[in-house]
C-alpha positions in Angstrom: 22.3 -14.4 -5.0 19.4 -11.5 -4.5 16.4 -12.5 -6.5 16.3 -9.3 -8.8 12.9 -8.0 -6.9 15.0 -7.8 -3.9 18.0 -6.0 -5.3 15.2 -3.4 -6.7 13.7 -3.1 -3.2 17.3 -2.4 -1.6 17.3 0.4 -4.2 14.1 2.0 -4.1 14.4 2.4 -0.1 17.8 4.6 -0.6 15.9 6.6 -3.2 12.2 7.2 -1.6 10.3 10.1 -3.1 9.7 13.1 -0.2 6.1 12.0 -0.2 7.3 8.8 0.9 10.2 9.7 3.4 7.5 11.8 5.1 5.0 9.2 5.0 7.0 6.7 6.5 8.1 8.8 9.1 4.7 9.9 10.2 3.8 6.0 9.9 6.5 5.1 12.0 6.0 7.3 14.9 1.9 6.1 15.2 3.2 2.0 14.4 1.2 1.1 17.9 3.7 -2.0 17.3 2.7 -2.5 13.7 5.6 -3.7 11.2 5.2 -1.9 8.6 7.8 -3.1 5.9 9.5 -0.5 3.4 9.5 -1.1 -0.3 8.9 -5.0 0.0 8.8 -7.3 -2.8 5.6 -9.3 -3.4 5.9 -11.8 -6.5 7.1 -9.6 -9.7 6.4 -6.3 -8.2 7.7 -3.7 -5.0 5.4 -2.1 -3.2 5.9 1.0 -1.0 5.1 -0.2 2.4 4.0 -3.4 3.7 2.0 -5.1 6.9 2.3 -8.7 6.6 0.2 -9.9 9.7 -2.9 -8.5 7.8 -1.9 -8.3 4.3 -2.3 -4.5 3.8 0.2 -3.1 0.7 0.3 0.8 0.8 1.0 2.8 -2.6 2.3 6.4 -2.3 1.3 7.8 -5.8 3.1 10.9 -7.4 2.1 12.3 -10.6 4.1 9.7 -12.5 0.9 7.4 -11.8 -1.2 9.6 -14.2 0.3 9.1 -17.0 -1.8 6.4 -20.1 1.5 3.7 -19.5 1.8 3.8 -15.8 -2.1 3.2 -15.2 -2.1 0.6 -17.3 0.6 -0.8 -15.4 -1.2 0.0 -12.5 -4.2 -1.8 -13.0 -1.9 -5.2 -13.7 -0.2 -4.4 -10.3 -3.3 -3.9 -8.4 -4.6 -7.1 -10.3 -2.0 -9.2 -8.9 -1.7 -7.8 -5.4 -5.8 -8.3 -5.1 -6.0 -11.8 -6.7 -2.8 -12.8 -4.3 -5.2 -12.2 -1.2 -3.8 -9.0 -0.6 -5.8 -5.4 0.9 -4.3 -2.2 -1.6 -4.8 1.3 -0.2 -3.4 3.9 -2.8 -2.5 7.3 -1.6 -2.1 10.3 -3.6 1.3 12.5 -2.8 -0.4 15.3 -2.9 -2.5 13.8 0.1 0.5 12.8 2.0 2.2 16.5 1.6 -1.0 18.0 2.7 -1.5 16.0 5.8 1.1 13.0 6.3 -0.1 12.8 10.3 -3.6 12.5 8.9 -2.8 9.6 6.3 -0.9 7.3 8.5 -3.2 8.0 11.2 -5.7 6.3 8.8 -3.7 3.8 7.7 -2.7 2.4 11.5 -6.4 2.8 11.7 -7.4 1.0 8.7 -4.5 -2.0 9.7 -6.7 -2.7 12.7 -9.8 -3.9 10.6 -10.0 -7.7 10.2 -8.5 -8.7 6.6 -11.7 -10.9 5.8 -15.3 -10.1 6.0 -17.9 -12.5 7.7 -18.1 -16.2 6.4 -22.1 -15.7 4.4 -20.1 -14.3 1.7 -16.9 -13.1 0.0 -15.9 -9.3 0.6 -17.2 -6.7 -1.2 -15.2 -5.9 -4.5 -13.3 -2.5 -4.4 -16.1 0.3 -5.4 -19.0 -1.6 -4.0 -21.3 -0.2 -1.5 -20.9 -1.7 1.8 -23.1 -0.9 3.8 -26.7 -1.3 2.1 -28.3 -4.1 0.0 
């Protein structure tokens, strides 16, 4: 029997948003034999595209994701995902319909970065300015 994160997975792949169809397209084509996963459970939740080797979970957010409820949700989401050990990169739609080539271009980029930062210290919390002390 499907665990019921599983079955929702199956369901959201046949039902993508265009801003994700186009996405995952454009990601496909510029993979550089990267395997990205498609709506891929993690724990309670499914997220929208997935690189296991490196941990990298990819949101595609439409304008559902502005509304009080769904960032609220949102910030529980991205609170698991981050304390699971995972890297979460969340792309506006409106980003993606603009320049699809551009975003996955950044995000094969971005998958080539090491996951962890040097050993003198843990990685810089999202927000923090990296590169001055």
């Amino acid at each position: 029997m499907l665990r019921p994160e599983t079955a929702r997975a199956r369901k959201q792949r046949r039902e993508m948003s265009y801003p994700e169809v186009l996405f995952w397209q454009r990601l496909r084509k510029r993979m550089s034999g990267l395997h990205f996963r498609n709506h891929h459970a993690i724990g309670p939740y499914v997220v929208d595209f997935y690189l296991a080797p490196v941990r990298l979970v990819i949101e595609v957010d439409g304008q559902v994701h502005a509304t009080p409820a769904a960032i609220a949700q949102d910030v529980e989401r991205n609170r698991f995902i981050r304390e699971n050990g995972y890297r979460l990169v969340r792309i506006d739609a409106a980003e993606v319909l603009k320049d699809a080539d551009g975003v996955a271009a950044s995000i094969v980029s971005l998958a080539a970065l090491p996951l962890h930062h040097a050993s003198h210290g843990p990685p810089p919390r999202s927000g923090e300015d990296q590169g001055k002390h």
